[in-house]
VEXZAKE-117498 format. One line per 8 residues: number of its first residue (from 0); their letters; for each residue y, x, z of C-alpha. Coordinates in steps of 0.05 Angstrom, whole numbers. Layout:
NUM	a	Y:X:Z ~ ...
***
This chain:
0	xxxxxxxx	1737:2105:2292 ~ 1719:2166:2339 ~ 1692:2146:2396 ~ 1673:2179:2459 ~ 1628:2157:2499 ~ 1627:2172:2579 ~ 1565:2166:2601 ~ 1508:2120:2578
8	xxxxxxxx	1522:2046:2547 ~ 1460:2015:2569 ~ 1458:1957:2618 ~ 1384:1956:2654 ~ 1364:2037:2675 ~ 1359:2075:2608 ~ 1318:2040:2575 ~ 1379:2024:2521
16	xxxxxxxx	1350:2083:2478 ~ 1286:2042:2463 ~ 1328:1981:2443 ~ 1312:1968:2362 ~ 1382:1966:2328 ~ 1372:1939:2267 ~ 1408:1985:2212 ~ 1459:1934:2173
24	xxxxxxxx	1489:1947:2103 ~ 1563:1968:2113 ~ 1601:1903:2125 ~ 1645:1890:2072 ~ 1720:1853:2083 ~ 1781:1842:2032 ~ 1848:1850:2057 ~ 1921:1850:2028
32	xxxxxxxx	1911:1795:1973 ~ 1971:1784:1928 ~ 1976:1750:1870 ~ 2026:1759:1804 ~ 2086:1725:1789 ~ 2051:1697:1736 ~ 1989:1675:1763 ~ 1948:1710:1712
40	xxxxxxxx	1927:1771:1760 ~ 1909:1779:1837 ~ 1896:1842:1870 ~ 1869:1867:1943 ~ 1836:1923:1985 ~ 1760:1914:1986 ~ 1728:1954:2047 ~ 1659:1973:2066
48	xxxxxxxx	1667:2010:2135 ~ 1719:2063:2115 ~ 1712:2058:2047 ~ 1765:2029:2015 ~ 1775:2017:1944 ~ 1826:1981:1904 ~ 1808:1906:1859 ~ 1842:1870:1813
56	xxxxxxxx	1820:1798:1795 ~ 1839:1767:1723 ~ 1848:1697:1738 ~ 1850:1676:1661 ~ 1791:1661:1670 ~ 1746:1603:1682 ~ 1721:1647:1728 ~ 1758:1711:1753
64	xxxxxxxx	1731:1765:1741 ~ 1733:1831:1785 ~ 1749:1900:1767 ~ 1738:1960:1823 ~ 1789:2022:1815 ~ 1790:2085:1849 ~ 1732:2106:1888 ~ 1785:2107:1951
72	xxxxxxxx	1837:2132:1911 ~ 1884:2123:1858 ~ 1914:2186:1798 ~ 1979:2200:1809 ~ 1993:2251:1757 ~ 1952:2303:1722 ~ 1905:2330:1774 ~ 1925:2296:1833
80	xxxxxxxx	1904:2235:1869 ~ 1937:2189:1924 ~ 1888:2161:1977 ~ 1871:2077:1980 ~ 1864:2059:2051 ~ 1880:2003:2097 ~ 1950:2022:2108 ~ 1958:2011:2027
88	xxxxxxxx	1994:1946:2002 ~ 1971:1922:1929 ~ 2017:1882:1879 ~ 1997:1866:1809 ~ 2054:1854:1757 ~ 2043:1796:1704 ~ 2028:1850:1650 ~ 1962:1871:1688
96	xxxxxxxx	1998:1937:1720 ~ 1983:1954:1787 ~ 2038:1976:1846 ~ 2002:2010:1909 ~ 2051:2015:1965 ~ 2021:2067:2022 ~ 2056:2086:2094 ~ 2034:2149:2111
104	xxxxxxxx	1999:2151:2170 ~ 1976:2226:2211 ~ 1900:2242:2235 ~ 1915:2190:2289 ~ 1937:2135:2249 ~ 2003:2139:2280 ~ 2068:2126:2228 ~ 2089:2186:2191
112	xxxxxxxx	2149:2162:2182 ~ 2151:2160:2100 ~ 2114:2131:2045 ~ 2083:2131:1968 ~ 2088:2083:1915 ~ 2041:2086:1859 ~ 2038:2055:1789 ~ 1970:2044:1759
120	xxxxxxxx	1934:2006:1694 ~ 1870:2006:1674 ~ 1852:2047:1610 ~ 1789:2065:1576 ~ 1761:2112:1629 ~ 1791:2078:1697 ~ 1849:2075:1729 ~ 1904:2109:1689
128	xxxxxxxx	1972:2124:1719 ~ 2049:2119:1699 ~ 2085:2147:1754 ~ 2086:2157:1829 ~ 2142:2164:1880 ~ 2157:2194:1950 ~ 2193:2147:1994 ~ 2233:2181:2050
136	xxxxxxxx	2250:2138:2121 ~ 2196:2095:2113 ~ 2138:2063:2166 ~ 2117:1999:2131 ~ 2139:1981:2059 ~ 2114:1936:2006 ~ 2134:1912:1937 ~ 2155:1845:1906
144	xxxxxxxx	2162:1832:1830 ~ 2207:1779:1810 ~ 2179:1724:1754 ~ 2196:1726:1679 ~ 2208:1785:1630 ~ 2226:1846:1642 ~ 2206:1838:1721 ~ 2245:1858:1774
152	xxxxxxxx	2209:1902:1819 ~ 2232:1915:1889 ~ 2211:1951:1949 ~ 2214:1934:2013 ~ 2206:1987:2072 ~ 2219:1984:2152 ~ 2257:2042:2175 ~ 2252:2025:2253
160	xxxxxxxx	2263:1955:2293 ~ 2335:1961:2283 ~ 2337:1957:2199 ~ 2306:1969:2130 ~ 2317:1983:2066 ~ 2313:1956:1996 ~ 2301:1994:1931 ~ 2302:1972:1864
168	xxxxxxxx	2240:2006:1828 ~ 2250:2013:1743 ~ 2188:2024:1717 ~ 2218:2035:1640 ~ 2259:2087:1671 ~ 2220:2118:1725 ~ 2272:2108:1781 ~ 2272:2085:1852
176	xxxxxxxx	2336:2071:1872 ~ 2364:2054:1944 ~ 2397:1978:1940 ~ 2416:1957:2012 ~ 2403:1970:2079 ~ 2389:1909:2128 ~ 2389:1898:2201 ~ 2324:1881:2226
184	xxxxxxxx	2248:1883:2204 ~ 2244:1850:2132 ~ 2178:1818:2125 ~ 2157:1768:2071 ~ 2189:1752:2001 ~ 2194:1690:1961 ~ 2240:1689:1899 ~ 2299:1653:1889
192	xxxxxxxx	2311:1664:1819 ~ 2286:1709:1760 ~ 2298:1775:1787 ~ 2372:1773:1824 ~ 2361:1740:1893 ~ 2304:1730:1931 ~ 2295:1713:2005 ~ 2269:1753:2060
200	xxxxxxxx	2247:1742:2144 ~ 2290:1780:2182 ~ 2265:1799:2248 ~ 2318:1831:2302 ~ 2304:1875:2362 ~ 2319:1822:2402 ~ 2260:1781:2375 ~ 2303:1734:2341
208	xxxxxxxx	2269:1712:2275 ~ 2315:1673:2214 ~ 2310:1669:2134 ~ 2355:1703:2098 ~ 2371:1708:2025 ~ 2393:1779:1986 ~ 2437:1777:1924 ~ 2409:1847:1893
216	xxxxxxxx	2472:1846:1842 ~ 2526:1838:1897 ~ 2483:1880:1950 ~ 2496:1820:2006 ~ 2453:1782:2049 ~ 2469:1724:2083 ~ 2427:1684:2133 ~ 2402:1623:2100
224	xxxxxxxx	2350:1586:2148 ~ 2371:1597:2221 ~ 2356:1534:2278 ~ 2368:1575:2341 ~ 2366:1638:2363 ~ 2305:1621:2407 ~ 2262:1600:2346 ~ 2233:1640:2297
232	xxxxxxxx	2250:1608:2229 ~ 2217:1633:2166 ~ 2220:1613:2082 ~ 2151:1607:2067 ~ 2149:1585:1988 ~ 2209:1576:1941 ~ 2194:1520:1869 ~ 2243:1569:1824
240	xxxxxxxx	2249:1510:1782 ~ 2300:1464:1825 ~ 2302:1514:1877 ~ 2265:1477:1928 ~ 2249:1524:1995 ~ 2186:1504:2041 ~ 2208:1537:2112 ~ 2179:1536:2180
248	xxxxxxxx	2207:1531:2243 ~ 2174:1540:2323 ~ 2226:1504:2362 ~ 2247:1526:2426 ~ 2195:1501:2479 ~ 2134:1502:2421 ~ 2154:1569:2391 ~ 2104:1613:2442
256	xxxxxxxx	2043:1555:2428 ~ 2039:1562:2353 ~ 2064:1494:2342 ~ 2107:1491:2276 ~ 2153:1445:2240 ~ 2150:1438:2168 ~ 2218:1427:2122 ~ 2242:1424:2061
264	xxxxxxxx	2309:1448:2026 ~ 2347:1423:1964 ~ 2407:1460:1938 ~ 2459:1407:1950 ~ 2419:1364:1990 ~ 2449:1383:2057 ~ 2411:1398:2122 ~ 2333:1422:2109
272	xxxxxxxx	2290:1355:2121 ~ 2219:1347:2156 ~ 2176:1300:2123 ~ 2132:1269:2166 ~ 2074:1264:2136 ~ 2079:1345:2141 ~ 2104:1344:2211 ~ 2043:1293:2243
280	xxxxxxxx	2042:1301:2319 ~ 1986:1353:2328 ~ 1978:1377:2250 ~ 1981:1445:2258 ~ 1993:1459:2178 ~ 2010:1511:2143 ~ 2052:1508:2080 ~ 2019:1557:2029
288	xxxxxxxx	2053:1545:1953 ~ 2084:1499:1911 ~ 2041:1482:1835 ~ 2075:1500:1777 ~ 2121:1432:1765 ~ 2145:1433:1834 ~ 2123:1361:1856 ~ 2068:1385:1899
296	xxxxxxxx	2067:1432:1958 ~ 1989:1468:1977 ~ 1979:1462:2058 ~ 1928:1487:2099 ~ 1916:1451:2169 ~ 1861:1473:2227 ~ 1817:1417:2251 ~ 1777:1446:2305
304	xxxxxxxx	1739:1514:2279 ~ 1749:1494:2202 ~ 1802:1487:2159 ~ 1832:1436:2113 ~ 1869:1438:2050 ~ 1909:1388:2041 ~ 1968:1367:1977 ~ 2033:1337:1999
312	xxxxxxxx	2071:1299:1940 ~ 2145:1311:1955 ~ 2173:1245:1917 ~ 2143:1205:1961 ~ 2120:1237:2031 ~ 2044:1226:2016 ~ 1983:1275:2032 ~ 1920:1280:2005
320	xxxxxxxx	1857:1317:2024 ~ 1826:1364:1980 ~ 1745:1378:1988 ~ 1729:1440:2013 ~ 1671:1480:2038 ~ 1660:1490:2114 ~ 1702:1554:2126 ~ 1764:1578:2135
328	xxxxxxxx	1815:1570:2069 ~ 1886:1598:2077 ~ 1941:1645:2058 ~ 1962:1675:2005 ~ 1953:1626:1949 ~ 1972:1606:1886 ~ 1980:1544:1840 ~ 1978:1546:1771
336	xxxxxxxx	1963:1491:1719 ~ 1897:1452:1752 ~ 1872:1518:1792 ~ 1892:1542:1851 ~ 1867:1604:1879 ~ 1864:1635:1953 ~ 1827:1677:2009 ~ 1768:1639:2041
344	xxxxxxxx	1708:1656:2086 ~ 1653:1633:2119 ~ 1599:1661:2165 ~ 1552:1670:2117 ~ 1606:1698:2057 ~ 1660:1752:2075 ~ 1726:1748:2055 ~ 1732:1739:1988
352	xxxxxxxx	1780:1705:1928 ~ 1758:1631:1917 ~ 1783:1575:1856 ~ 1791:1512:1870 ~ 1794:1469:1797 ~ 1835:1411:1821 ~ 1823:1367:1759 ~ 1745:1373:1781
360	xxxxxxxx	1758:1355:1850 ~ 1801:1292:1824 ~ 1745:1258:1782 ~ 1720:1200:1809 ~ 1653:1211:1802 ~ 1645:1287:1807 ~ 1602:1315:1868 ~ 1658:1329:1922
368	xxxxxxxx	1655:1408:1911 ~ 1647:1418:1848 ~ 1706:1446:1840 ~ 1699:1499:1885 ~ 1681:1568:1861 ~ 1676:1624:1917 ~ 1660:1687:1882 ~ 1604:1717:1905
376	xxxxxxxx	1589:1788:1885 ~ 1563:1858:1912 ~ 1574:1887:1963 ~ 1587:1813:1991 ~ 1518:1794:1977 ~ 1484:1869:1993 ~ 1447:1832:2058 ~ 1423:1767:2080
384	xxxxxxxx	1489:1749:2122 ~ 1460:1698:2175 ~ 1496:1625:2171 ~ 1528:1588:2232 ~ 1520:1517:2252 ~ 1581:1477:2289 ~ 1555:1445:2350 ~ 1579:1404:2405
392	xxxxxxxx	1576:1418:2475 ~ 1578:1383:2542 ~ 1641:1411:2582 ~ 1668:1393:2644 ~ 1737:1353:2611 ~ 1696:1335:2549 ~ 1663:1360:2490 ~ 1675:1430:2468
400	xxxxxxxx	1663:1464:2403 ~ 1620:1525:2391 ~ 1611:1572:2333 ~ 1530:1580:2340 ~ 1480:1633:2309 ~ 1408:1632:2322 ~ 1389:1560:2280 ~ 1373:1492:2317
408	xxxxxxxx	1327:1529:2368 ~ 1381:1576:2398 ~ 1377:1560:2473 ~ 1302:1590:2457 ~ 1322:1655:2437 ~ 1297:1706:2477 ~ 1366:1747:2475 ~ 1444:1703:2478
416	xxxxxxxx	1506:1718:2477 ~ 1565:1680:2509 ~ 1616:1706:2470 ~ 1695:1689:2488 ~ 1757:1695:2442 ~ 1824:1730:2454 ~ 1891:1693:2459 ~ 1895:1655:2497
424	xxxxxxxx	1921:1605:2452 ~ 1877:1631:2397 ~ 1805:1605:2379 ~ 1736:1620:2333 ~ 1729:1595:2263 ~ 1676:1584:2223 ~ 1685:1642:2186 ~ 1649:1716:2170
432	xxxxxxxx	1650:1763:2234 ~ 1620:1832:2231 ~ 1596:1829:2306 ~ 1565:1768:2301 ~ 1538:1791:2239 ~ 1501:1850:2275 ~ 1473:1808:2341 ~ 1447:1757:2292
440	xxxxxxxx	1411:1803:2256 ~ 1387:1828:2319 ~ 1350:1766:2335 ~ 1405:1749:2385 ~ 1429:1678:2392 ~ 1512:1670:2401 ~ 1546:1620:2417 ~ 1621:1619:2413
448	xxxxxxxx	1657:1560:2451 ~ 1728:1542:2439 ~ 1738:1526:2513 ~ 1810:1492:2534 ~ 1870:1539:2512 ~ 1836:1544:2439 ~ 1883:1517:2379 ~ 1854:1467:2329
456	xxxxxxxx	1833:1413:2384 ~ 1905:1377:2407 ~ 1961:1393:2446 ~ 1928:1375:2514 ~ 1871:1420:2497 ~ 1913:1472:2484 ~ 1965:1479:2538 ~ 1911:1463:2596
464	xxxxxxxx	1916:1545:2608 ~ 1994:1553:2597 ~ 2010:1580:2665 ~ 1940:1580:2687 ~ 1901:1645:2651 ~ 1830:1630:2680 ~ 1838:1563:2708 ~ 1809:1503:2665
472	xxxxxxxx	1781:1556:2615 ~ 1746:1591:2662 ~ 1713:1522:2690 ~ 1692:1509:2623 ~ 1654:1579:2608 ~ 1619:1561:2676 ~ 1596:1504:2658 ~ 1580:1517:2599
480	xxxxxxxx	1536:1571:2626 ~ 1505:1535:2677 ~ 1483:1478:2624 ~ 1449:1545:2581 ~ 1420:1577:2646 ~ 1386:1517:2671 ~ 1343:1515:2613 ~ 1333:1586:2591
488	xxxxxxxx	1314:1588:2671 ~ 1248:1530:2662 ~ 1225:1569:2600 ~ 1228:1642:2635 ~ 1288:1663:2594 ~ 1340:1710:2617 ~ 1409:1698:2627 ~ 1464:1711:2576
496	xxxxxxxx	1506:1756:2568 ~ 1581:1741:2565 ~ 1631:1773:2517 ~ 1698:1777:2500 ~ 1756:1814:2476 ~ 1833:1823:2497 ~ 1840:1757:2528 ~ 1774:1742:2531
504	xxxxxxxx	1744:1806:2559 ~ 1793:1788:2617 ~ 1757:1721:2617 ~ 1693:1752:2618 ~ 1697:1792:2669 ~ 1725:1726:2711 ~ 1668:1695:2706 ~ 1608:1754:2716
512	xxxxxxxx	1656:1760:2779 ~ 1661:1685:2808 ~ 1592:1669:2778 ~ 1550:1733:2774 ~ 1482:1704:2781 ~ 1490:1665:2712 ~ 1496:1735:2669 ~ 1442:1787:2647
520	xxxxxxxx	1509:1826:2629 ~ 1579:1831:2604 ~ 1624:1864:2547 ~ 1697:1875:2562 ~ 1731:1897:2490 ~ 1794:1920:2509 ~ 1809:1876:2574 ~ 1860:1874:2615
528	xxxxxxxx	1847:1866:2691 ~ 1904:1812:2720 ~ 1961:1779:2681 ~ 2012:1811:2737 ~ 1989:1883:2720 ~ 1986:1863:2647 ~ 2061:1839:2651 ~ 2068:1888:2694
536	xxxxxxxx	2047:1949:2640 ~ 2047:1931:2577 ~ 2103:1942:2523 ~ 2164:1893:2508 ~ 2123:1833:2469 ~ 2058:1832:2502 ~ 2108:1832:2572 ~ 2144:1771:2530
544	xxxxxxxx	2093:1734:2509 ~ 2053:1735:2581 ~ 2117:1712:2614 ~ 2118:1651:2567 ~ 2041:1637:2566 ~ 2032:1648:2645 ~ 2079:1672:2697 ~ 2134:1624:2677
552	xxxxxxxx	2085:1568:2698 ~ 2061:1602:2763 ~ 1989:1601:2757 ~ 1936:1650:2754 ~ 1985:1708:2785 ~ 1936:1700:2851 ~ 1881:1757:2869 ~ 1819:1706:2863
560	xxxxxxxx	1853:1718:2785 ~ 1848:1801:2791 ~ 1792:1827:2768 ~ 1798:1895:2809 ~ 1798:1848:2878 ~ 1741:1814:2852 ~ 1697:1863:2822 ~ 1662:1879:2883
568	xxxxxxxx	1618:1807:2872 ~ 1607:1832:2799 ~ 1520:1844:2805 ~ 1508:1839:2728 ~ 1508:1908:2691 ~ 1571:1916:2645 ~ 1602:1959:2583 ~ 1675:1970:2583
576	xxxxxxxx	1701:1997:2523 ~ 1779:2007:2501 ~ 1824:2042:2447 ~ 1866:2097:2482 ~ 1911:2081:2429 ~ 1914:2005:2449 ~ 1982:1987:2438 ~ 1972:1916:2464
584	xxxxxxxx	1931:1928:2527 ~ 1944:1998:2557 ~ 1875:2033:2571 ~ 1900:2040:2643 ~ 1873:1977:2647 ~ 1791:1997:2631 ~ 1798:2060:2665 ~ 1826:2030:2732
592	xxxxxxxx	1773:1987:2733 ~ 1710:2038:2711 ~ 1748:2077:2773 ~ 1735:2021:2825 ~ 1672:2006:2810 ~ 1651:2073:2809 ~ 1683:2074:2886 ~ 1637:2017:2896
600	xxxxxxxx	1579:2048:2885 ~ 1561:2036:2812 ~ 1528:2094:2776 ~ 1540:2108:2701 ~ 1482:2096:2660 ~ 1449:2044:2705 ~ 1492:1992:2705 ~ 1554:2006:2678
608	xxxxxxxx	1571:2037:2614 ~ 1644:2057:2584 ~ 1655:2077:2513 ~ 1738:2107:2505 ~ 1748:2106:2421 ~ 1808:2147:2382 ~ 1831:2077:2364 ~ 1870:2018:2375
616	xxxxxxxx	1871:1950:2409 ~ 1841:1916:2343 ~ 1801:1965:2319 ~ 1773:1964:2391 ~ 1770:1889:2393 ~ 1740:1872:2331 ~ 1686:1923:2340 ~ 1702:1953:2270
624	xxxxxxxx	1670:2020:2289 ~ 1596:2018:2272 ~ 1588:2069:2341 ~ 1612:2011:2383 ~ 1591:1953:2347 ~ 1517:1988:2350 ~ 1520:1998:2419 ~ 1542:1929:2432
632	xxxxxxxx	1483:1910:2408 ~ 1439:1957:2440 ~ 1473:1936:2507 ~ 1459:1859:2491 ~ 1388:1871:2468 ~ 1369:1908:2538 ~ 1403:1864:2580 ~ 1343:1818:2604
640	xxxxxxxx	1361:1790:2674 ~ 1326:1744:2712 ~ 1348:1705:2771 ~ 1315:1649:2815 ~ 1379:1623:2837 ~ 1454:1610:2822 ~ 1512:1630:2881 ~ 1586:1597:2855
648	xx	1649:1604:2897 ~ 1719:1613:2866
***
């Protein structure tokens, strides 16, 4: 990311330059995991900064085993090279080839309208290469390879919002051959059958979202799984062997909270049926895959900042938990035999590819992870990634759960951070995250609530803030605060400082505005400054999704809710920083703001810094640029406010 920087970024008079940073090892992620038809292979981008390189896993074995390709890119013929990045999609076939799908982006990262597809295999010396292909008409694409022998391999690309095309890919013969074109953005892909129909989600312009099924011999489509056109209805998994489909629906009312229903579908068994156990009032699962035989679907469920796994037996409607280690466990996945193997991540351990051996897990007197095999392997490993603890904390409507760094003595860290998550129906997990990473290491304490409006914690928790954006939320981060600042106060202890991004910068900067003697300072990432100017500006689904979440219910649309009416009570120093390529939250938003408090009377450099990066909104929010995420830091580390008392109104 290239960012620019207007002025200083320090909070407290220039002393920000003197502020130890420590230096971190690049922070590695994985990204785009997908797996064989066969099981026997998994592949995925592996990223250390802006390094990305190509793996593939062999999951033969007891334990997989990881082979790095590429250097950042892949041979494409004698000579030439194509680049790995993060716009690539991986596939591995079941005989250990490798497909690398790539949209072309420009020096901006904006589309370039067409694409690459590459065939690789390992050989002696590294990657070795069959054949590559131009791809006209194309701004997202990926491949899907049917089961059993010979494969059939198919490419997917989105032309615009209006339709996309299929292509039938021959490796034997070298060809890539249009099929069909389709209304709508095709996303997804779950097999039908050996290699002639396989189902698709079809997305329209007009939002609409249904599962739809595409005979490749025929060239027809046909809609498939449809409830309304007000839900957005999706085929998830497909058992090939009595053509069982595991779909999803958000029915109208739920659709714009998350909440989903899970069904089932027989061929000849009529309407699709939701099994109750799978459809429990406030579950929240997933459905992830079928195992091999078909008689059990995988599911992953959120309880609070952790996830579940958990194995529903179709035959008779019954679920079973399966051990797993504090983190986050989820899609993609497969099942095969007694292992199943998926993406999981905790605080301490990045993303990564972890087994789970079932059979293990089932013994009766086996240790209750044994099973479990996270791999663990450099650069994962390259530092001493700090751990989390989940605690509890007092709110004002009852507990809340925090995501906390800094060890059972936190509240005695001489540095904390308040730090807020987007949404607003959204929520931490107790999983790696490179910011948190860096302010740990930093000797700063963080402590990440999941306030009302967070998912994982109940309906009632979560639609407290549906058509009230900083209402009960924003009472909870207060108190929440005051309950820290009281006792960082007795102990001579500056205040925190509260962060947040998207969403939660906007929340942020609610609260250093209607509290601002309770902050030493506070990070907007890409905020927004009212809900009525974000509805107001912001492109067709963001304008969508706020007129679900918040002006439909009438709340929060007030000015003690606008953060350029109230940023004249703002006292604590603050760093504003946004993408100017944000496509979620135009960077009208920042600069407006920078502008009034400039008018104000703030000076640049002591007291208010603003950092403008070539990126956009989650590059921005995530802090993947090691510019920002370093001055973050820096920010946080000089940040050392201390008042004698606290001034409230609202």
């Amino acid at each position: 990311m290239n960012a620019t920087v207007n002025g200083t970024v320090n909070g407290t008079a220039g002393d920000a330059a003197e502020a130890a940073v420590p230096a971190l090892p690049g922070i590695p992620t994985r990204f785009g995991l997908a797996f064989s038809a066969g099981g026997r292979w998994a592949a995925c981008l592996s990223a250390v900064d802006d390094d990305v390189t190509l793996e593939r896993w062999n999951l033969a074995r007891a334990v997989p085993s990881r082979r790095v390709f590429g250097g950042g890119t892949v041979a494409s013929g004698p000579g030439l090279r194509e680049p790995v990045d993060r716009h690539s999609r991986p596939l591995p076939l079941d005989d250990g080839r490798l497909l690398v799908v790539r949209a072309e982006v420009d020096a901006h990262g904006t589309p370039a309208g067409h694409g690459t597809v590459v065939a690789a295999q390992a050989g002696h010396g590294g990657t070795t290469v069959g054949r590559s292909w131009r791809v006209p008409s194309m701004l997202a694409g990926y491949a899907l390879a049917s089961p059993g022998a010979p494969q059939t391999v198919v490419l997917v690309t989105v032309q615009d919002e209006h339709r996309s095309r299929i292509w039938e890919l021959s490796l034997a013969t070298g060809t890539l051959e249009p099929v069909m074109e389709v209304p709508g953005a095709l996303s997804g892909g779950v097999w039908l059958d050996d290699g002639r129909t396989l189902a698709l989600d079809q997305a329209t312009a007009d939002h609409r979202a249904d599962g739809i099924a595409v005979d490749l011999r025929e060239r027809s489509w046909r809609r498939v799984w449809s409830v309304a056109a007000a839900t957005a209805d999706r085929i998830v998994a497909c058992d090939r062997r009595s053509g069982t489909l595991a779909v999803t629906t958000g029915l109208p009312g739920a659709q714009w909270t998350g909440a989903l229903r899970i069904g089932l579908w027989t061929p000849g068994g009529g309407r699709v049926r939701f099994p109750a156990a799978l459809n429990r009032p406030a579950g929240g699962m997933v459905p992830l895959t079928f195992d091999d035989t078909g008689a059990r679907l995988l599911v992953s469920e959120v309880s609070g900042a952790v996830s579940r796994l958990l194995v529903h037996t179709l035959s008779d409607d019954r679920l079973e938990p399966l051990a797993v280690p504090p983190g986050l466990a989820g899609a993609p996945a497969s099942w095969t035999g007694d292992r199943i193997h998926l993406r999981f991540s905790a605080p301490h351990l990045p993303p990564t590819l972890a087994t789970a051996h079932t059979a293990a897990l089932a013994e009766a007197h086996c240790p209750p992870l044994a099973g479990w095999a996270p791999v663990r392997r450099a650069p994962d490993v390259a530092a001493d990634w700090r751990t989390a603890d989940l605690v509890e904390l007092p709110g004002p409507a009852g507990p809340i759960e925090a995501v906390v760094y800094g060890g059972p003595r936190w509240r005695e860290r001489r540095h904390l951070v308040l730090a807020l998550h987007g949404g607003p129906l959204s929520a931490w997990r107790f999983e790696f995250d490179p910011l948190f990473q860096h302010l740990a290491a930093a000797g700063i304490a963080v402590v990440a609530p999941n306030q009302r409006g967070s998912t994982g914690y109940g309906e009632p928790h979560l639609r407290a803030v549906i058509g009230d954006w900083g209402g009960p939320d924003l009472d909870d981060v207060v108190h929440l605060a005051r309950g820290i600042v009281r006792t960082r106060r007795d102990a001579g202890l500056p205040e925190p400082v509260v962060l947040g991004g998207s969403y939660g910068a906007f929340l942020a900067l609610l609260a250093a505005c209607h509290s601002p003697d309770l902050w030493s300072g506070c990070v907007a990432l890409a905020p927004f400054t009212s809900a009525d100017g974000l509805y107001r500006d912001a492109p067709g689904p963001v304008r969508d999704r706020v007129a679900r979440l918040n002006r439909a219910g009438g709340g929060g649309t007030d000015g003690a809710r606008d953060v350029l009416r109230m940023c004249d009570a703002l006292t604590a120093p603050l760093l504003l920083a946004h993408g100017t390529r944000d496509e979620v939250i135009p960077v009208a938003h920042s600069r407006a703001l920078r502008r009034r408090l400039l008018e104000l009377g703030r000076t640049e450099g002591t007291g208010l810094g603003y950092i403008e990066a070539d990126d956009g909104h989650t590059a921005v929010v995530q802090a993947w640029s090691p510019v920002l995420r370093t001055a973050v830091v820096r920010f946080c580390l000089t940040a050392e406010r201390i008042s004698a008392t606290t001034t409230e109104g609202r």
